[in-house]
C-alpha positions as CSV (number, residue, x, y, z in Angstrom):
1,X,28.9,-52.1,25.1
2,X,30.6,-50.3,22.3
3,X,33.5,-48.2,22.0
4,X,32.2,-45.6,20.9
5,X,32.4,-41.7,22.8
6,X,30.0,-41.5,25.0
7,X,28.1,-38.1,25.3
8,X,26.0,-36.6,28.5
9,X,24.3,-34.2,28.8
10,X,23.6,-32.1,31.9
11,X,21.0,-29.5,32.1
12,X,20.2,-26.6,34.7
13,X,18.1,-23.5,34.1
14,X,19.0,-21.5,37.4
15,X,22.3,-20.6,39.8
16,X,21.3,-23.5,42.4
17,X,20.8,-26.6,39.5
18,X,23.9,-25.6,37.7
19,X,26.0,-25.8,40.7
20,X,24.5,-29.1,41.2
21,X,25.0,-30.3,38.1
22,X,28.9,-29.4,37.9
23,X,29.5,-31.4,41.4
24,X,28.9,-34.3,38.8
25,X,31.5,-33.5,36.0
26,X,34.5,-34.7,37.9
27,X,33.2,-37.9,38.7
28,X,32.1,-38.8,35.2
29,X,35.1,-37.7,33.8
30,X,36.5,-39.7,36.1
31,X,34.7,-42.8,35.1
32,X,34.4,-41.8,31.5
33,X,38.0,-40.3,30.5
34,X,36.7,-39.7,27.1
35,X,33.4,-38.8,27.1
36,X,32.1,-35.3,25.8
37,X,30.0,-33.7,28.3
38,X,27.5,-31.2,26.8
39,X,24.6,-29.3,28.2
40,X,23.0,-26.2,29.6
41,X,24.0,-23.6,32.6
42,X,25.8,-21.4,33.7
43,X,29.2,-20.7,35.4
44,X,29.8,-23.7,37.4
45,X,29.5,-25.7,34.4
46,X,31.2,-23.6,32.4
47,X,33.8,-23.8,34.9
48,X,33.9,-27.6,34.7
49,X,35.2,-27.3,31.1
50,X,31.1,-28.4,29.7
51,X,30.4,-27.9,26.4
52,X,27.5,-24.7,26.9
53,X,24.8,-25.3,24.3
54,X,23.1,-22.4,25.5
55,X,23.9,-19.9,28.3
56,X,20.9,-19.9,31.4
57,X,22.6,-17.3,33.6
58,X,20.0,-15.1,33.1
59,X,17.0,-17.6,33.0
60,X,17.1,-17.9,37.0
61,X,13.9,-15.5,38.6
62,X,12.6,-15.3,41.7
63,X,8.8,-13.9,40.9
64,X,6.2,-13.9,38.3
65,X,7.3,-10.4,37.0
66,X,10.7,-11.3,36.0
67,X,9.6,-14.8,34.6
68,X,7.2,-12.6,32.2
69,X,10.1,-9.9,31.9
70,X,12.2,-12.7,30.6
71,X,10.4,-15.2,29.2
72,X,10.6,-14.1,25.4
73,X,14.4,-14.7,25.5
74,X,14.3,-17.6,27.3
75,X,11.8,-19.1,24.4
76,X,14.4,-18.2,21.8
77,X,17.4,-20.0,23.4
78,X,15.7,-22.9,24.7
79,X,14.8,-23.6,20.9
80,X,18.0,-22.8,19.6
81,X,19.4,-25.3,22.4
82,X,17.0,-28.1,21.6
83,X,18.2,-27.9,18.0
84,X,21.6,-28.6,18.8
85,X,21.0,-31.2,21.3
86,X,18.8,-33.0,19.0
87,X,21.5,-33.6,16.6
88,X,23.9,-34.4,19.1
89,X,21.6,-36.9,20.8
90,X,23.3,-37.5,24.2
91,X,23.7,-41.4,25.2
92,X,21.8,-40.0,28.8
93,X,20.4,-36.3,30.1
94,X,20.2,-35.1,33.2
95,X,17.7,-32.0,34.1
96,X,17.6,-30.3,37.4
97,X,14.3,-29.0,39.3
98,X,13.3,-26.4,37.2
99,X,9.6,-28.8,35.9
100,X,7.9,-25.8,34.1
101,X,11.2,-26.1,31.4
102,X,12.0,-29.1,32.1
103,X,8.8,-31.6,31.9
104,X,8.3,-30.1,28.5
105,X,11.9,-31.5,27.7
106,X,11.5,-34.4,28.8
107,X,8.5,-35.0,26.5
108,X,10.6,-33.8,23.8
109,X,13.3,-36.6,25.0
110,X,10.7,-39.3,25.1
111,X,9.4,-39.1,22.1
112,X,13.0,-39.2,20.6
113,X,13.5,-42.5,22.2
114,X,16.9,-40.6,24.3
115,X,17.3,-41.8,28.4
116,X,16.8,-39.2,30.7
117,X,17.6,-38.6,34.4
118,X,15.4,-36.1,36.5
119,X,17.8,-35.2,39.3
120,X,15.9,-32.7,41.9
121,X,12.5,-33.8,40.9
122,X,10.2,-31.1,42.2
123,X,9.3,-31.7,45.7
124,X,6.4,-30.0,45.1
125,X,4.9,-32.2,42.9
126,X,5.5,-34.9,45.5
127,X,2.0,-35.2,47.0
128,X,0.1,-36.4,43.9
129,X,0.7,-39.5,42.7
130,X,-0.8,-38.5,39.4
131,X,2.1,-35.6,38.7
132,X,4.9,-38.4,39.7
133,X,3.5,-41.0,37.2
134,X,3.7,-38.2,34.6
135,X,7.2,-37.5,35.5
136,X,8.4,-41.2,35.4
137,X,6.1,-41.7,32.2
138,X,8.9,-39.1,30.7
139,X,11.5,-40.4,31.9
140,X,14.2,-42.9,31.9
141,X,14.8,-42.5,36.0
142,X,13.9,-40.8,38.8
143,X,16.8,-39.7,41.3
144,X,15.3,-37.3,44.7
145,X,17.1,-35.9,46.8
146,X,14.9,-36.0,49.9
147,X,14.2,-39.5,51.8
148,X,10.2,-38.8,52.1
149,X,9.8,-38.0,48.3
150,X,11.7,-41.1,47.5
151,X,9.0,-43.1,49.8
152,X,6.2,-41.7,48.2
153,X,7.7,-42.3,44.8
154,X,8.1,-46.2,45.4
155,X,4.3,-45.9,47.7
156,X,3.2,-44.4,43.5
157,X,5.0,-47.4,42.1
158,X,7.4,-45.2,40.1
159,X,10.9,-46.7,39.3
160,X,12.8,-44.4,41.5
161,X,16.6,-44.2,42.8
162,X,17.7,-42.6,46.2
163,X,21.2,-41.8,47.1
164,X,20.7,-38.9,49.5
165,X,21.4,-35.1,49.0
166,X,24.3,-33.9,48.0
167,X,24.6,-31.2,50.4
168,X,25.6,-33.7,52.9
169,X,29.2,-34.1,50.7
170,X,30.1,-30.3,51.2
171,X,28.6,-29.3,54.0
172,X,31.2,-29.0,57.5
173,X,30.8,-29.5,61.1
174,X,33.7,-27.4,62.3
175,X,34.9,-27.7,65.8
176,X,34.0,-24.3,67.8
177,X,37.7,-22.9,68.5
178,X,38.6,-24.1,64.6
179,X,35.8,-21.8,63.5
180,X,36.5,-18.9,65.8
181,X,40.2,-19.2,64.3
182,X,39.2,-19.2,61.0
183,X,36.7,-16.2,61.8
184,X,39.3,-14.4,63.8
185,X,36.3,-14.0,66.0
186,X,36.5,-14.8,70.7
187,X,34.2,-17.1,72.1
188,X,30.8,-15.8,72.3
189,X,27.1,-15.8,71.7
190,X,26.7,-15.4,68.2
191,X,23.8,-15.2,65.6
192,X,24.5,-15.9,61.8
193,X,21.5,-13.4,59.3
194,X,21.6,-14.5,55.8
195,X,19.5,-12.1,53.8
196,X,20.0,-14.4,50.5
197,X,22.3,-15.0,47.4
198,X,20.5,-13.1,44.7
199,X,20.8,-8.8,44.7
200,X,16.7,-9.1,45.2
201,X,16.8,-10.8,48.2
202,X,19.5,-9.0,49.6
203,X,17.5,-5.9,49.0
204,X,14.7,-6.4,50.3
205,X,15.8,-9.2,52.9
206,X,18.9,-6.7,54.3
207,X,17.2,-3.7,56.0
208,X,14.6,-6.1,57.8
209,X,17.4,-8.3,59.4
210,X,19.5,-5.0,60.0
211,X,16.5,-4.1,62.5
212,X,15.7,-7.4,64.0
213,X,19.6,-7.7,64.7
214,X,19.6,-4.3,66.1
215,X,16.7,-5.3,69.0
216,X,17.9,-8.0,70.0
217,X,20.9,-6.6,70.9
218,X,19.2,-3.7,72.5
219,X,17.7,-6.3,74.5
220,X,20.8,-8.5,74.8
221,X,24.1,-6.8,74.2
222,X,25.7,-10.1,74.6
223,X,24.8,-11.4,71.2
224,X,27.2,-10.9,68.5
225,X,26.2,-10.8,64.7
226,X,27.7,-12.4,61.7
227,X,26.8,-12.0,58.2
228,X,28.2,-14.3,55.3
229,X,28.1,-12.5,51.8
230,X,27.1,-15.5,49.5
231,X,29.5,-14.0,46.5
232,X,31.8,-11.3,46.0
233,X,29.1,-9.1,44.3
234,X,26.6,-9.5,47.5
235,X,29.3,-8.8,49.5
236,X,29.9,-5.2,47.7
237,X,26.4,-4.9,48.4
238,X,26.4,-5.4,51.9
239,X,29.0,-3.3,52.6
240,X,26.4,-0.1,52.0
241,X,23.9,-1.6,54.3
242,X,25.8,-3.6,57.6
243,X,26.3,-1.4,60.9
244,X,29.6,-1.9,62.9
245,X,27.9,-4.1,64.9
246,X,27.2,-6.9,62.0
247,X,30.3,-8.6,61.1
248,X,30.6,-9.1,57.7
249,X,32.5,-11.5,55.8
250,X,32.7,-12.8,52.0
251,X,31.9,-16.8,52.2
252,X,32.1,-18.8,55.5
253,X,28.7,-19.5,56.0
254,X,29.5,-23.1,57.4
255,X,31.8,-22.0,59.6
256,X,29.5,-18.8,61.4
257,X,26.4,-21.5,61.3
258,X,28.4,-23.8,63.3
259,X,29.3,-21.3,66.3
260,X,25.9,-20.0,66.4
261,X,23.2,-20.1,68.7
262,X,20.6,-18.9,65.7
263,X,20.1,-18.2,62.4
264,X,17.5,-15.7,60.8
265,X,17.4,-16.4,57.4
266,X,15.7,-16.0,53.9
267,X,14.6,-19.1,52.2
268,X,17.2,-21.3,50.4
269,X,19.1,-24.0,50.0
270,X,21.1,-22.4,53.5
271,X,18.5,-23.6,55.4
272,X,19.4,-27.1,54.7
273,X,23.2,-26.2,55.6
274,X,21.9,-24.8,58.8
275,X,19.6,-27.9,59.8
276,X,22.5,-30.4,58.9
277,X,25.0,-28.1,61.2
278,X,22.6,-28.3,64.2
279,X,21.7,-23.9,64.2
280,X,17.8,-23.4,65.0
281,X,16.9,-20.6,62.6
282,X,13.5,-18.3,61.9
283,X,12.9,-18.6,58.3
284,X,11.3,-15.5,55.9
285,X,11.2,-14.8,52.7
286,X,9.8,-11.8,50.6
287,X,8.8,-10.8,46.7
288,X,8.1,-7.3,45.6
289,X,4.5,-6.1,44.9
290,X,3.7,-7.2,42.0
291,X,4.8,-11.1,42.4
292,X,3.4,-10.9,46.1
293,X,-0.2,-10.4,44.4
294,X,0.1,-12.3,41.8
295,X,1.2,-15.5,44.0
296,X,-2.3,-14.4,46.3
297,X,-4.1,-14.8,43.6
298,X,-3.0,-18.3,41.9
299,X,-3.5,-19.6,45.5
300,X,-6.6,-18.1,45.9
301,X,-7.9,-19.8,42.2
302,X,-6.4,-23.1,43.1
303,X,-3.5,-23.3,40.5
304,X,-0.7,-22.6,43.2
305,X,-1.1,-24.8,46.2
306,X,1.6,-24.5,48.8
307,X,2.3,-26.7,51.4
308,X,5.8,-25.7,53.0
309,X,8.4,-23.6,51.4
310,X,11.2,-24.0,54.0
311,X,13.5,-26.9,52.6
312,X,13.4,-28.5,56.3
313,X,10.1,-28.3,56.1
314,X,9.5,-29.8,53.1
315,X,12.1,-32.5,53.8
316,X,9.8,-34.1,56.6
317,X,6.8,-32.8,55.4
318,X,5.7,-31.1,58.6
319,X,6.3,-27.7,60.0
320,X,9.3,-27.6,62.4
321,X,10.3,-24.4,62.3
322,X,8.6,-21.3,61.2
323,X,7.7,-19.8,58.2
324,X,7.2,-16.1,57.8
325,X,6.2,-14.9,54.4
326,X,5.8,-11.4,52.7
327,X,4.2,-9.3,55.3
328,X,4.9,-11.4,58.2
329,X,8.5,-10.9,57.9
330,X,9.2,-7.6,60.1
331,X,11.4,-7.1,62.6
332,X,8.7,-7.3,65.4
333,X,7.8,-11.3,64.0
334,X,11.6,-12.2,63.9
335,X,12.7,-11.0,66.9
336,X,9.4,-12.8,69.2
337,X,10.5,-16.1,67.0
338,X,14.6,-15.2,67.4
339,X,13.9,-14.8,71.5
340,X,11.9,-17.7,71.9
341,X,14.6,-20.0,70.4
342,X,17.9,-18.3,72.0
343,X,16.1,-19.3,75.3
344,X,17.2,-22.9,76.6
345,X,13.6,-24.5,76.9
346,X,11.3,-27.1,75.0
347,X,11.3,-24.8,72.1
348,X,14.7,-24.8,71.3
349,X,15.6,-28.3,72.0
350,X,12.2,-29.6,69.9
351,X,13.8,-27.9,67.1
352,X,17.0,-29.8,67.9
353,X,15.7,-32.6,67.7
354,X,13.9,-32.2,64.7
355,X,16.9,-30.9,62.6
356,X,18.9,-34.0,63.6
357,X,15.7,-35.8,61.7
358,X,16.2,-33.4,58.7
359,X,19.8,-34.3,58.7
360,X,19.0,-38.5,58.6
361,X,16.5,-37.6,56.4
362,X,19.0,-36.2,53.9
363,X,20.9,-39.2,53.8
364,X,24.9,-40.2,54.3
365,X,27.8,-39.5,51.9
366,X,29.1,-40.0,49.4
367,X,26.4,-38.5,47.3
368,X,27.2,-36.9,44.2
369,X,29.8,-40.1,43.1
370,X,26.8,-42.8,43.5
371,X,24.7,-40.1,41.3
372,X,27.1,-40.0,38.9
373,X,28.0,-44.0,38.9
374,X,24.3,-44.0,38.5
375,X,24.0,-42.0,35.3
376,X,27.4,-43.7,33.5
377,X,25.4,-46.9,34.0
378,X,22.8,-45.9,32.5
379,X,24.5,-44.0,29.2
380,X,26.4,-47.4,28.8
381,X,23.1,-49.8,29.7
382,X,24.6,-51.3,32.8
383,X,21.3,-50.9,34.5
């Protein structure tokens, strides 16, 4: 091994991915005092003091229609990027999820002879052996985040590494009266509606929840409602659209998921907080119009083929809770699934047990450092 400056470079092309790939700055800076760490995101990265080759705040979508709205920018700076980093050319890159960018990178990266990490491989991908050989045929390693995927990986002979999901390292059981405190909230029977972190979701996620929220209290004025903004400028949002009887707050997710007896959510990443914190939750998710009929009709020509789309349910591979998409999710659907689980019966304590899987499944910490001891071995060739 040489003396010489190492460089890494860490690359996310949406909100979730970037976050991800800042948890790992501290540790390699910890391990690597001088290294330059270079790449492509957004805030969180920025925020860890990386050196932004290009800027992807705006390259994160939710639908077809803004991928096309979008896309002609997107071209433009992921060139301009891939200029820079070729001259650079990092000792090691890690890419995040995001295959459509990404798997075209990576070919760029192999041809170039440069070691590459594919962190969040997608899931999706993770039933055909043939996609995963083209992924590890691009790459220098294979890091998953989800016990099954890793299985299948080794079952496709692909040189894989598993360390668990990061999640795990953040995510907090709180003790009930802790929680409470911290919520300034009494004892109680409590449901948690998360309507989503982008402005989208919260749109067309909010009024649908509002409703479902508002039945079952008619038909249980016990229950007590919490809603956890997911940043300040959802919070602003939410403030135009929550009754009295929603308490709203900016953050504390963890803390309302671990008082509460359900969860009715939109699809994300705070499903997985929810199954590691024990909630049950109903799980929906809608797209406008125009992506809703476009998704209908890649499905119904073969070239989208979807299994699961919950993260719990992808996790095991099997449906354990439900999933409610575009025109399922209405307040009638949510509140049969929501009444169903808030009753004590086989229902609710099959889905018990089945989060307690998810949460082995995901593995134990600490995460994020063995990922990034994992990636400084490899920029120095200690593998």
């Amino acid at each position: 091994m040489t003396n010489k400056q190492r460089v890494y470079a860490l690359c996310a092309a949406e909100p979730s991915g970037d976050l991800q790939a800042s948890a790992l700055v501290p540790h390699l800076r910890q391990l690597d005092p001088e290294a330059r760490i270079i790449g492509i995101g957004g805030r969180h990265l920025a925020a860890q003091g990386v050196e932004l080759l290009c800027d992807t705040s705006c390259w994160g979508s939710i639908g077809p229609s803004e991928v096309v709205a979008r896309l002609p920018r997107i071209i433009i700076d992921y060139y301009r990027f891939r200029a820079k980093y070729a001259a650079i050319a990092p000792d090691v890159t890690v890419m995040i999820d995001s295959p459509a960018l990404f798997m075209r990178m990576a070919k760029y990266t192999k041809k170039r002879g440069l070691k590459t990490i594919y962190y969040f491989p997608p899931s999706a991908w993770s039933t055909s052996h043939r996609r995963m050989r083209e992924i590890a045929d691009r790459v220098t390693g294979v890091v998953p985040t989800f016990r099954r995927n890793y299985e299948t990986y080794c079952e496709a002979q692909v040189p894989v590494e598993f360390f668990g999901h990061p999640m795990v390292d953040v995510i907090k059981k709180f003790d009930r009266a802790d929680a409470l405190e911290r919520l300034g909230l009494t004892d109680g029977r409590y449901v948690t509606l998360l309507p989503g972190s982008r402005l989208q979701e919260v749109r067309l996620m909010t009024p649908i929840l509002v409703e479902t929220a508002r039945r079952l209290k008619e038909n249980d004025p016990e229950l007590k409602f919490l809603l956890p903004a997911a940043s300040p400028g959802v919070y602003q949002k939410l403030q135009g659209l929550c009754p009295h009887f929603i308490d709203l707050h900016n953050g504390k997710a963890q803390e309302m998921l671990s008082i509460s007896d359900l969860a009715i959510m939109a699809s994300g990443s705070v499903s997985l907080e929810a199954a590691v914190l024990g909630c049950p939750m109903v799980l929906g998710y809608r797209f406008n119009r125009f992506d809703a009929a476009l998704g209908r009709f890649l499905i119904a020509i073969g070239l989208l083929k979807i299994k699961h789309f919950a993260l719990p349910n992808l996790v095991l591979d099997e449906t354990i809770l439900p999933e409610l998409l575009q025109d399922e999710v209405t307040p009638d659907r949510l509140v049969e699934e929501a009444q169903v689980l808030l009753r004590k019966g086989p229902h609710r304590e099959k889905m018990l047990q089945d989060l307690a899987r998810v949460r082995e499944a995901l593995g134990e910490p600490p995460v994020v450092s063995q990922v990034a001891d994992y990636v400084y071995r490899m920029a120095n060739d200690l593998l």
